[in-house]
N, CA, C and O of each residue as an XYZ file, in Angstrom:
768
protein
N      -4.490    -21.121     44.519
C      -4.650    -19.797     43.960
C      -4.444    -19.875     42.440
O      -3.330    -20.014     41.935
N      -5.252    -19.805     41.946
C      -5.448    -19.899     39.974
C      -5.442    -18.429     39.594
O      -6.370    -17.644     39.786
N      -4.493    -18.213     39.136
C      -4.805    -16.839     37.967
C      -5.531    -17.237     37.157
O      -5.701    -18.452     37.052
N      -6.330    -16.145     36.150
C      -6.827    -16.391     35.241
C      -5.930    -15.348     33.896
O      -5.289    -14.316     34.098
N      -6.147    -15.976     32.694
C      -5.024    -15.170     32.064
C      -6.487    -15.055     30.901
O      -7.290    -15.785     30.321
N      -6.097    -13.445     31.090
C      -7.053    -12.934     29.686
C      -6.664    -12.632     28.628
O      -5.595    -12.100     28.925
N      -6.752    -12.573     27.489
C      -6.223    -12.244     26.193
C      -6.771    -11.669     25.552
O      -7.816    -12.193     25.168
N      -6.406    -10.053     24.947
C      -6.700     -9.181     24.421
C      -6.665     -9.125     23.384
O      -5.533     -9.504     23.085
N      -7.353     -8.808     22.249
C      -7.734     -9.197     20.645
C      -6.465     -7.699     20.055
O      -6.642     -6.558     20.482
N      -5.327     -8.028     19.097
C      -4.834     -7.248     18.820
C      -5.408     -6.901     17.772
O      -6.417     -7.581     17.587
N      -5.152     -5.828     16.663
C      -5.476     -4.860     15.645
C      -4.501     -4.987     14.703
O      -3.492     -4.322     14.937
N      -4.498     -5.456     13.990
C      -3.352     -6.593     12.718
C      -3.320     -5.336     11.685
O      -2.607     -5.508     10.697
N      -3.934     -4.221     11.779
C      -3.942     -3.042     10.586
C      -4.233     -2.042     11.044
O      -5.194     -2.005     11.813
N      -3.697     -1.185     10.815
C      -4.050      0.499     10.934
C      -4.688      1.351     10.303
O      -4.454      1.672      9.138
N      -5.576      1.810     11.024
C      -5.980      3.176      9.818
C      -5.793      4.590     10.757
O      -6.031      4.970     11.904
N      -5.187      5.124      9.450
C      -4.626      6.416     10.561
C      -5.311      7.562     11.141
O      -4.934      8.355     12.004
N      -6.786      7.451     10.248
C      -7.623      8.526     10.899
C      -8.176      7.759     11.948
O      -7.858      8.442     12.922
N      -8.802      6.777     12.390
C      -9.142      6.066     13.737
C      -7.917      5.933     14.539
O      -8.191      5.825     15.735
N      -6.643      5.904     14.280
C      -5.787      5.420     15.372
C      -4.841      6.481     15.585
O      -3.785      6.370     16.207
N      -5.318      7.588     14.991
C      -4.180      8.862     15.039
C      -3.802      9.078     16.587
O      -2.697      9.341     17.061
N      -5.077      8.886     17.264
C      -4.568      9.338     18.984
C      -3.520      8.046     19.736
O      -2.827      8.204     20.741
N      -3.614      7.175     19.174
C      -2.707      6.189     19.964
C      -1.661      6.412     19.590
O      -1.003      5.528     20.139
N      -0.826      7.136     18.875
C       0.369      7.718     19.063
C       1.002      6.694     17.479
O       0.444      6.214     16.492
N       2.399      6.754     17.981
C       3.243      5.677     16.655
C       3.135      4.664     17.264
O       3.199      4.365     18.457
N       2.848      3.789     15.738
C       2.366      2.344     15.871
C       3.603      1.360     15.051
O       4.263      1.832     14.125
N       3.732      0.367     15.402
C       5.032     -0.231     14.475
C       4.288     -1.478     13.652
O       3.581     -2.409     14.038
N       4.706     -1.122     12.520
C       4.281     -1.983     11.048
C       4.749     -3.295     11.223
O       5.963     -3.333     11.424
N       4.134     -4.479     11.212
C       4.892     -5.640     11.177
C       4.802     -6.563      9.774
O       3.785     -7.246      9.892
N       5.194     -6.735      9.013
C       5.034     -7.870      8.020
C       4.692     -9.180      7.822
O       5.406     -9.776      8.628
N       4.149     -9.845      7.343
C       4.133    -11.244      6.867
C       3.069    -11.696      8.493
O       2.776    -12.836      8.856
N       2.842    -10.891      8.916
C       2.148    -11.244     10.722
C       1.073    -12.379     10.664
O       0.902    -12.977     11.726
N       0.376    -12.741      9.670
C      -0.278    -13.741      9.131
C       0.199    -14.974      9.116
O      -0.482    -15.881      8.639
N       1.130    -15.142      9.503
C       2.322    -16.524      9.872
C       2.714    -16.464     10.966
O       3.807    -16.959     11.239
N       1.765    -15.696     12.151
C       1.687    -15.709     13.759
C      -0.032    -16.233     13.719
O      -0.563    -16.470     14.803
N      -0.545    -16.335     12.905
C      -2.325    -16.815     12.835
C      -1.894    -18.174     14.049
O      -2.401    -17.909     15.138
N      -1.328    -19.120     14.062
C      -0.595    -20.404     14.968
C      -1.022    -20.015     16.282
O      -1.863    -20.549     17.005
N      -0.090    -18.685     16.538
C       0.301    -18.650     17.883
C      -0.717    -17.806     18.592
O      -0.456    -17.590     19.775
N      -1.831    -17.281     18.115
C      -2.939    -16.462     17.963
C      -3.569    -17.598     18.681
O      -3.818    -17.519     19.884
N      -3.865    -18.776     17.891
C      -4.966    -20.167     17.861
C      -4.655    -20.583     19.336
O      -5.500    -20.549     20.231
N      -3.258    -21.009     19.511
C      -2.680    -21.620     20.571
C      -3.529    -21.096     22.328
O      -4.096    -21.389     23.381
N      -2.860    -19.950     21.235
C      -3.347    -19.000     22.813
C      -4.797    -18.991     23.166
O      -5.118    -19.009     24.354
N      -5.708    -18.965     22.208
C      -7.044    -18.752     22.631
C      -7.013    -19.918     23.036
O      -7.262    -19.919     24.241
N      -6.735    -21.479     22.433
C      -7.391    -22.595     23.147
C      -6.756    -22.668     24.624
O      -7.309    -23.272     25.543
N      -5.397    -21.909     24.766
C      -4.879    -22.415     25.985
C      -5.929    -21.577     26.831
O      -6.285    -22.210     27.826
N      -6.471    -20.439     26.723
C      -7.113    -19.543     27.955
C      -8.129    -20.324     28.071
O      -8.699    -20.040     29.125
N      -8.698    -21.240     27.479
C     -10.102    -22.343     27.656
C      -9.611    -23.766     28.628
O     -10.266    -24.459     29.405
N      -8.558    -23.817     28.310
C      -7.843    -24.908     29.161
C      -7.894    -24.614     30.727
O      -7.942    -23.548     31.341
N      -7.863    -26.097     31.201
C      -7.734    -26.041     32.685
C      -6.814    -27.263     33.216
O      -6.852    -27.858     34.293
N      -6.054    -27.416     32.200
C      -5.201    -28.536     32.225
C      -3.282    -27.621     33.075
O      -2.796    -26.566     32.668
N      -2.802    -28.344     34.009
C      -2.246    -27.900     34.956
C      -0.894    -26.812     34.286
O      -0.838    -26.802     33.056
N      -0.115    -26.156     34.848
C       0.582    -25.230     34.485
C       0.694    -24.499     32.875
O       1.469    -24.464     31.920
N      -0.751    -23.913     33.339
C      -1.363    -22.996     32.063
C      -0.609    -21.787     32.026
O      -0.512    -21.273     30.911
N       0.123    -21.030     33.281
C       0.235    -20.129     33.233
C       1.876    -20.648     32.471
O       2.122    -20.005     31.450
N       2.503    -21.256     32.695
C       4.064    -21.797     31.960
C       3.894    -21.716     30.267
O       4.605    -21.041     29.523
N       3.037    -22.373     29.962
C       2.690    -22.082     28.486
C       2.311    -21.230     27.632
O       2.797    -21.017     26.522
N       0.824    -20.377     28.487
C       1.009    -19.074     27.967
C       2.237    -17.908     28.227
O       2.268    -16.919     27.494
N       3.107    -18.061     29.167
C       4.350    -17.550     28.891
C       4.723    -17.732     27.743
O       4.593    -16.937     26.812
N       5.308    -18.989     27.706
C       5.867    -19.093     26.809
C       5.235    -19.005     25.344
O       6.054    -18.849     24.438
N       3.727    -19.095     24.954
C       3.057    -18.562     23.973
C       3.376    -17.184     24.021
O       3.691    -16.743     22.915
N       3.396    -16.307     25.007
C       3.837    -15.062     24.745
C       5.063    -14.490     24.134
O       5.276    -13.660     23.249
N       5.811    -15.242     24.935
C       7.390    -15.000     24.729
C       7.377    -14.894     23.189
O       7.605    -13.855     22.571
N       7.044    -16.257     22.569
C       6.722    -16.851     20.767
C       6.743    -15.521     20.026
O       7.523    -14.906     19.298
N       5.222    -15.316     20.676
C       4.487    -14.348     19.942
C       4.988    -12.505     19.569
O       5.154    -11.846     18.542
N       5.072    -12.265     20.924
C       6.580    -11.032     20.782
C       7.535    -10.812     20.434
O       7.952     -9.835     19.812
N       8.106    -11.853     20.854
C       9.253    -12.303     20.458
C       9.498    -11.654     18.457
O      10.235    -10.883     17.843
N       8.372    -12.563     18.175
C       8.087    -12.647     16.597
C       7.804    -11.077     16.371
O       8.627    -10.460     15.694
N       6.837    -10.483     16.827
C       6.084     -9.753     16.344
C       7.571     -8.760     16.433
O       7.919     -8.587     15.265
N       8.405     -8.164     17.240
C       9.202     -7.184     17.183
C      10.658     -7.519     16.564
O      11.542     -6.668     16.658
N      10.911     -8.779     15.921
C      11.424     -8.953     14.708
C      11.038     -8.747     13.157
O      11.684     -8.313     12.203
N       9.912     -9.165     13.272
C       9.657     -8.536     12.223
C       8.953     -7.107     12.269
O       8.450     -6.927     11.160
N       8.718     -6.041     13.087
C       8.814     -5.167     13.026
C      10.363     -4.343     12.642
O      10.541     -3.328     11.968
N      11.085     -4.977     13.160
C      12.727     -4.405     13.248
C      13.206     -4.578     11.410
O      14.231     -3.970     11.100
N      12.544     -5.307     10.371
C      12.523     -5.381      9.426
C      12.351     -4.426      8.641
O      11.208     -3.972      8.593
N      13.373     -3.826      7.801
C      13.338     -1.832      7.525
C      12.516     -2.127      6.239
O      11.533     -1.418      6.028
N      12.840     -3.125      5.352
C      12.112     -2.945      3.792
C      11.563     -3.692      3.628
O      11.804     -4.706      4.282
N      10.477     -3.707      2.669
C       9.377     -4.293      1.889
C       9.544     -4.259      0.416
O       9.233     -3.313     -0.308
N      10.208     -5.692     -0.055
C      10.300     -5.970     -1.401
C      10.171     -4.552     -2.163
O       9.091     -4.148     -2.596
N      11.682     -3.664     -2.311
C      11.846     -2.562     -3.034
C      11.696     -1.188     -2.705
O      12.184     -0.202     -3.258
N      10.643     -1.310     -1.320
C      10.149      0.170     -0.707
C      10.848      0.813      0.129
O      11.634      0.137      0.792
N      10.803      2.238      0.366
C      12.398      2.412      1.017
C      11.897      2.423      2.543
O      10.697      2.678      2.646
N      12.483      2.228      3.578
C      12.326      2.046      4.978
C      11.821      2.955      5.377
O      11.750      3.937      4.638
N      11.357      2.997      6.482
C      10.108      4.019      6.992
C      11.528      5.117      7.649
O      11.387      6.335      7.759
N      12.690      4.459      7.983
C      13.113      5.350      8.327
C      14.246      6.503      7.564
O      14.654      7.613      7.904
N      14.449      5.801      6.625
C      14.858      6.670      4.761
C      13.999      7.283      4.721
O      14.276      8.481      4.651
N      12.333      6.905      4.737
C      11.543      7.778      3.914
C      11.685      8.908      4.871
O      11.839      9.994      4.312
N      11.675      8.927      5.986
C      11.343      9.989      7.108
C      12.471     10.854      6.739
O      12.404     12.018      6.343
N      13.752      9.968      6.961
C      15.048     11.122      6.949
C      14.752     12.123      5.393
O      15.206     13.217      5.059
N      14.212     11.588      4.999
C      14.075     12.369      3.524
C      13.082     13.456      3.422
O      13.222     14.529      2.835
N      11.964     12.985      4.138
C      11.258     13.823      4.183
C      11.078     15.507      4.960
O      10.534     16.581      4.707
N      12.043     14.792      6.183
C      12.722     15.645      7.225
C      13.986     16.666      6.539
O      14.209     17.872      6.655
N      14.547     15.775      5.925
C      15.606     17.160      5.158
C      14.952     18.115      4.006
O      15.061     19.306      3.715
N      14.376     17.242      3.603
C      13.254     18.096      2.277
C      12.590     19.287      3.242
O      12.965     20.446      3.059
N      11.682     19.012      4.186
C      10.759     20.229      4.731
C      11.715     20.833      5.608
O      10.962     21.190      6.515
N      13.027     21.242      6.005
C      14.150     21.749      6.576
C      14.137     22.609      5.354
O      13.360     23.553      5.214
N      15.201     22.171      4.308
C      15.335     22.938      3.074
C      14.654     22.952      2.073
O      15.297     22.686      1.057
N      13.544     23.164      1.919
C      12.605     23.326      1.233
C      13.038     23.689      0.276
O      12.954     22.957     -0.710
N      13.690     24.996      0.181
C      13.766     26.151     -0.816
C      14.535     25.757     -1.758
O      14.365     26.054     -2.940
N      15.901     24.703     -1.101
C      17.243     24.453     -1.869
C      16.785     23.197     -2.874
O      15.910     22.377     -2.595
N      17.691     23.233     -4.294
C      17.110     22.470     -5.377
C      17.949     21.413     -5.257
O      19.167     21.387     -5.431
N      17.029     20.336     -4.875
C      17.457     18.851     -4.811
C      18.234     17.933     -5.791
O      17.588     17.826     -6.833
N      19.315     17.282     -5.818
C      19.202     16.105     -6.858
C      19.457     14.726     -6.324
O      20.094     14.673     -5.272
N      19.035     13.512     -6.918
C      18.639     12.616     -6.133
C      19.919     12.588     -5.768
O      19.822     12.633     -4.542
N      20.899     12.550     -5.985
C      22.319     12.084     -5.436
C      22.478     13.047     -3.893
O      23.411     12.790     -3.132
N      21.726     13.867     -3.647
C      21.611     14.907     -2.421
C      20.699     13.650     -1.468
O      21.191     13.153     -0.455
N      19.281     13.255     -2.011
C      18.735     12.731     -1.203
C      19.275     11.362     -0.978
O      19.679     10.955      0.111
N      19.252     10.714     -2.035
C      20.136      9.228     -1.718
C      21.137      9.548     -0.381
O      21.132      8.804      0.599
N      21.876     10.587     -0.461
C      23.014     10.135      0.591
C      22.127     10.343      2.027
O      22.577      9.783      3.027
N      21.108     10.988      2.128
C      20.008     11.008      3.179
C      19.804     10.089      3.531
O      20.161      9.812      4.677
N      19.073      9.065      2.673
C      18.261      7.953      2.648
C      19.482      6.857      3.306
O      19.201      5.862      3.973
N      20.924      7.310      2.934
C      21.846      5.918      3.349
C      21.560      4.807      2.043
O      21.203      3.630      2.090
N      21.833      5.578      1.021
C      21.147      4.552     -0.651
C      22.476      5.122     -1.683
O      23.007      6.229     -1.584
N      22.830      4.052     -2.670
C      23.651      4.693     -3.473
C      22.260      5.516     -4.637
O      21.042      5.398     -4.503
N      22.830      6.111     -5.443
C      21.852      7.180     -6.313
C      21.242      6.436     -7.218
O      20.229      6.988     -7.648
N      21.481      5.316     -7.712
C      20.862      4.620     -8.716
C      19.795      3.789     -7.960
O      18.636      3.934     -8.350
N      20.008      2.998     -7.007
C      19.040      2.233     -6.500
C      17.632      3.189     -5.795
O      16.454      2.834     -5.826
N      18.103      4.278     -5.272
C      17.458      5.225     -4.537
C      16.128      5.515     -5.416
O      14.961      5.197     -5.186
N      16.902      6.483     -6.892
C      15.714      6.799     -7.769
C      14.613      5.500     -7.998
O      13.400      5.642     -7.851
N      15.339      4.066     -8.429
C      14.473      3.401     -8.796
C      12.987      3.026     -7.117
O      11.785      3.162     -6.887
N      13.974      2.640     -6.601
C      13.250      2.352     -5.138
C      12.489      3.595     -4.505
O      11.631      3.274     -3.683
N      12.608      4.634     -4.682
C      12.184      6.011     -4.742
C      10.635      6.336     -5.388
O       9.810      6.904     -4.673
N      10.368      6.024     -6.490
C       9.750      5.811     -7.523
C       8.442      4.758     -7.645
O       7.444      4.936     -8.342
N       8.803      3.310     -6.541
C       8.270      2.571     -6.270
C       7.734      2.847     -5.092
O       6.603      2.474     -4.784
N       8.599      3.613     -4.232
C       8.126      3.811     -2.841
C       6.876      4.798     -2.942
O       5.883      4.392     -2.338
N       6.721      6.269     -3.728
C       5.792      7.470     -3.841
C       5.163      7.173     -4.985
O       3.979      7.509     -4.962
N       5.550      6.624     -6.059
C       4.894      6.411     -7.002
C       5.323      7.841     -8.063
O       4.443      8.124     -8.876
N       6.192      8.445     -8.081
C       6.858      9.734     -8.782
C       8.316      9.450     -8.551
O       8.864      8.887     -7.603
N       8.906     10.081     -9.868
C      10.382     10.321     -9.488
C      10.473     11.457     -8.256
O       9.492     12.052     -7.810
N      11.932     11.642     -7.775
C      12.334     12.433     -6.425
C      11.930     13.730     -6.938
O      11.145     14.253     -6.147
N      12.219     14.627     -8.206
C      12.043     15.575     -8.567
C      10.967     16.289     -8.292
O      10.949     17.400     -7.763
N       9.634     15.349     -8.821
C       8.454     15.957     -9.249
C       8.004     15.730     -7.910
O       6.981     16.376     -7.684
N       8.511     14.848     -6.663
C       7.963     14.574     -5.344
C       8.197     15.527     -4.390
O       7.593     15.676     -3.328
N       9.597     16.505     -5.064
C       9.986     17.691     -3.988
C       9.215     18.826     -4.821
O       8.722     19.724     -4.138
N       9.094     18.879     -5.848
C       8.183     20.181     -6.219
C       6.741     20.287     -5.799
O       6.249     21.398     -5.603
N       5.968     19.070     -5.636
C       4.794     18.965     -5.355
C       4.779     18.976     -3.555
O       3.719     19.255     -2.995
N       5.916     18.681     -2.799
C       6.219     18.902     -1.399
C       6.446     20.645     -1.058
O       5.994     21.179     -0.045
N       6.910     21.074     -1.687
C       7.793     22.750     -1.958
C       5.959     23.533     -1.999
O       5.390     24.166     -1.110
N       5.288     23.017     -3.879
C       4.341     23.646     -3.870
C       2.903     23.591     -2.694
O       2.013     24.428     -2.544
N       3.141     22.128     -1.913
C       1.571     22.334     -1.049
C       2.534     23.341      0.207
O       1.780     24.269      0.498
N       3.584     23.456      0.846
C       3.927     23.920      1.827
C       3.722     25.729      1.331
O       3.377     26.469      2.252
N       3.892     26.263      0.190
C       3.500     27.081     -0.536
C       2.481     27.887     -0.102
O       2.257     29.002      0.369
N       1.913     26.788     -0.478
C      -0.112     26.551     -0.687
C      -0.655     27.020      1.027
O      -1.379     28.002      1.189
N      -0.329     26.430      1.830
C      -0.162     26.524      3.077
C       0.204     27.762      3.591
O      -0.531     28.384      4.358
N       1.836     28.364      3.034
C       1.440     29.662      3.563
C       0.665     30.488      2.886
O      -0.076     31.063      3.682
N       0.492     30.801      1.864
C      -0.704     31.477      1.112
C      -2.059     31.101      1.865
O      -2.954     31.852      1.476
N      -2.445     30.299      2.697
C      -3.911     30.258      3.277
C      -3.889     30.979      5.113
O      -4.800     31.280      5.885
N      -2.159     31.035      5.239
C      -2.218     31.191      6.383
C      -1.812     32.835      6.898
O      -2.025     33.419      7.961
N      -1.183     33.233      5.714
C      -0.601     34.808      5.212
C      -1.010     35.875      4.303
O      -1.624     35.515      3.299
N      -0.845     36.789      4.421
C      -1.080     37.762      3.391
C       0.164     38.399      2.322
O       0.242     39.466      1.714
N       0.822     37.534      2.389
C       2.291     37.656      1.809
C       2.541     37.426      0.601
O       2.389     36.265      0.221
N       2.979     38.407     -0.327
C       2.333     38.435     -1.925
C       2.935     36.690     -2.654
O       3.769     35.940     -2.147
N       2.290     36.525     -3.725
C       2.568     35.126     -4.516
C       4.102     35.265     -4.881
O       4.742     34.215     -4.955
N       4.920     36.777     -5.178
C       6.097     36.781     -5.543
C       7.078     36.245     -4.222
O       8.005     35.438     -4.152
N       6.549     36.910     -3.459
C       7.212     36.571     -1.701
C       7.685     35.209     -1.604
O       8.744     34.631     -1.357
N       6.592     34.946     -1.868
C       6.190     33.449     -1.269
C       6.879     32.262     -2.421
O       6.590     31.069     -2.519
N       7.798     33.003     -3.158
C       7.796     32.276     -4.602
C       9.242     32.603     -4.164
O       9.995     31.739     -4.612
N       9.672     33.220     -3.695
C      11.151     34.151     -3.419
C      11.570     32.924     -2.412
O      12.524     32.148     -2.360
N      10.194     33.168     -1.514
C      10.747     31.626      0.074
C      10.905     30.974     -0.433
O      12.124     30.874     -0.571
N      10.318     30.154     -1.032
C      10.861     28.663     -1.719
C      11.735     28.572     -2.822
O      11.568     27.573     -3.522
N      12.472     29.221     -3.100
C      13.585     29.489     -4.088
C      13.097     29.463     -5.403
O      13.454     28.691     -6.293
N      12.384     30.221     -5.459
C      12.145     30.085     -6.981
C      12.511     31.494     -7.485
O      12.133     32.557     -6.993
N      13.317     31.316     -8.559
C      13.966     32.821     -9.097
C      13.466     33.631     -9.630
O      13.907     34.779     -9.687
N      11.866     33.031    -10.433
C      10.716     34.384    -10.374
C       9.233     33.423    -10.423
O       8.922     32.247    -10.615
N       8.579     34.698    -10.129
C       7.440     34.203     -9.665
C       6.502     33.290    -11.095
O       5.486     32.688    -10.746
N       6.756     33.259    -12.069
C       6.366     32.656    -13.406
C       6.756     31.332    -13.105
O       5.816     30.646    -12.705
N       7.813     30.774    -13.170
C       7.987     29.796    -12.762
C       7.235     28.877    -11.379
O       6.980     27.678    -11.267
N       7.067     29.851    -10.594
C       6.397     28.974     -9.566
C       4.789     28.997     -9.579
O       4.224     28.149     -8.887
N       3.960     29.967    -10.366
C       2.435     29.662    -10.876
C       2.693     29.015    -11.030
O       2.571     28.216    -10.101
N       3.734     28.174    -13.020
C       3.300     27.517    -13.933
C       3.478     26.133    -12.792
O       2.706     25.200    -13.017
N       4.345     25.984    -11.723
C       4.631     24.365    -11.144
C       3.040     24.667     -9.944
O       2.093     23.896     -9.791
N       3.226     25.813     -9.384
C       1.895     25.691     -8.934
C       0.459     24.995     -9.116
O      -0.293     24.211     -8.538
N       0.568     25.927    -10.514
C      -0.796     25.171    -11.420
C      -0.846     24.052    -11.935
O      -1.835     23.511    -12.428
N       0.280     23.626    -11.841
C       0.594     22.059    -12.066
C       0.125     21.201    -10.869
O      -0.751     20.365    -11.089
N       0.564     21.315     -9.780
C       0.225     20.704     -8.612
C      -1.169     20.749     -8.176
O      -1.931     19.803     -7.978
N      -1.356     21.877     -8.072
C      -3.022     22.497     -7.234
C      -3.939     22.907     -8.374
O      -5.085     23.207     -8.041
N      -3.712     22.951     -9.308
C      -5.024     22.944    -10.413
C      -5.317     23.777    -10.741
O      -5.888     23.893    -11.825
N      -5.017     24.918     -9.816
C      -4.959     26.204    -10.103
C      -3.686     27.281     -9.761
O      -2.609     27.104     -9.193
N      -4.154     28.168    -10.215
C      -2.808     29.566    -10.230
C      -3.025     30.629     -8.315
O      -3.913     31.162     -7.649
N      -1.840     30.414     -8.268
C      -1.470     30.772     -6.551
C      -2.267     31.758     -6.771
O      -3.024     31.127     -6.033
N      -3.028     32.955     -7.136
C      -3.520     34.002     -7.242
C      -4.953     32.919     -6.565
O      -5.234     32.610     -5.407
N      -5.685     32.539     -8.037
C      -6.654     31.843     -8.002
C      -7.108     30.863     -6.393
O      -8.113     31.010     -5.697
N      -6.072     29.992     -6.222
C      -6.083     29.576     -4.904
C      -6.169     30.372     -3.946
O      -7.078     30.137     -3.150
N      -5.542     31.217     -3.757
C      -5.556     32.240     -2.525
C      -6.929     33.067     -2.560
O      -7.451     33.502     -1.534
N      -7.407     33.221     -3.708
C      -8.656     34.353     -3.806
C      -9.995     33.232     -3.620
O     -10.952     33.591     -2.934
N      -9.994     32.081     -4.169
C     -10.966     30.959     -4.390
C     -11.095     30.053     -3.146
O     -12.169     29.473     -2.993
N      -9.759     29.809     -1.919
C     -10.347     29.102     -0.967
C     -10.287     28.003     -1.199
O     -10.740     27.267     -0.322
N      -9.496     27.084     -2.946
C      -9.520     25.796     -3.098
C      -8.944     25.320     -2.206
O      -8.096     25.921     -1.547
N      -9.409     23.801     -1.971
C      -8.981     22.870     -0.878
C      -7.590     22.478     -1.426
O      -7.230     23.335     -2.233
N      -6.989     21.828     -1.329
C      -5.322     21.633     -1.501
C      -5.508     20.147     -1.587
O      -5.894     19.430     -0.664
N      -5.197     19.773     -2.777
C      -4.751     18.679     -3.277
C      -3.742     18.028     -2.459
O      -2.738     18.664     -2.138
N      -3.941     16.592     -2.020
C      -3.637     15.664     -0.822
C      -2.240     14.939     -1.510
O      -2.309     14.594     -2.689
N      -0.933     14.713     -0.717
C      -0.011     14.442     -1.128
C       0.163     12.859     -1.620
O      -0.626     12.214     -0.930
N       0.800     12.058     -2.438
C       0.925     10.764     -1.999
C       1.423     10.185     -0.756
O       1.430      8.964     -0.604
């Protein structure tokens, strides 16, 4: 009685508009230094040389083995961990309204405040500041497309102490003035 052992071609990269329905996917690094155990395996499924199935075990074992260690790997030379970035992002869209300073988010992230900003910075490509105003203004933006709730209102929700202030960061972000957006239908400028 011979099994036959088939081997399924994995997907070494993601793109998130094709793979959005397969749910969360886990990032692995450096995976290009499993290319070996990739090779192994295809020549072994061509083989008919005796206890094939012992080896591709153990090619498997290798190969998993590997692959969910270095998944378990939180950072990438300076970038903050997928699961910092999340906790951060998660307390930010909680309190939206309340005015951040990095020493608030650092202790989120599990980062002292100095390393945070710099690694922060590298991670979005903006300091924390200008990353929660431009987070504050599209959620904004959002209810203004989804409400009829005046620009002052809506300037009041997100803590801003008058509505001048939150055009001028508005129009900073979205290109245009919350009036303008809301009456014009502009599309909303895509986050980093």
């Amino acid at each position: 009685m011979n099994k036959r052992t088939v081997m399924y071609w994995f997907r070494l990269t993601a793109d998130t508009d094709a793979d959005g329905c397969l749910g969360p996917f886990m990032q692995v690094h450096d995976v290009w230094d499993l290319r070996g155990v990739f090779e192994l395996l295809a020549t072994e499924l061509g083989s008919t040389l005796p206890h094939q199935d012992e080896r591709m075990t153990g090619l498997l074992l290798v190969l998993f083995t590997s692959l969910f260690r270095g998944a378990g790997r939180d950072t990438v030379a300076g970038l903050m961990s997928v699961q910092a970035r999340q906790a951060v992002e998660q307390y930010v869209d909680v309190n939206i309204a309340k005015r951040f300073r990095a020493a608030d988010l650092a202790r989120v992230a599990g980062l002292s405040p100095d390393y945070f900003t710099r690694v922060f910075r590298k991670t979005f490509g903006m300091p924390p500041r200008e990353w929660v105003i431009r987070r504050r203004v599209q959620h904004a933006a959002r209810l203004l497309d989804e409400t009829d709730m005046s620009v002052t209102k809506v300037a009041a929700l997100y803590g801003y102490p008058d509505s001048f202030l939150f055009s001028r960061q508005f129009k900073a972000v979205m290109g245009v003035s919350p009036q303008a957006y809301r009456g014009g239908g502009v599309a909303a400028v895509t986050s980093r």
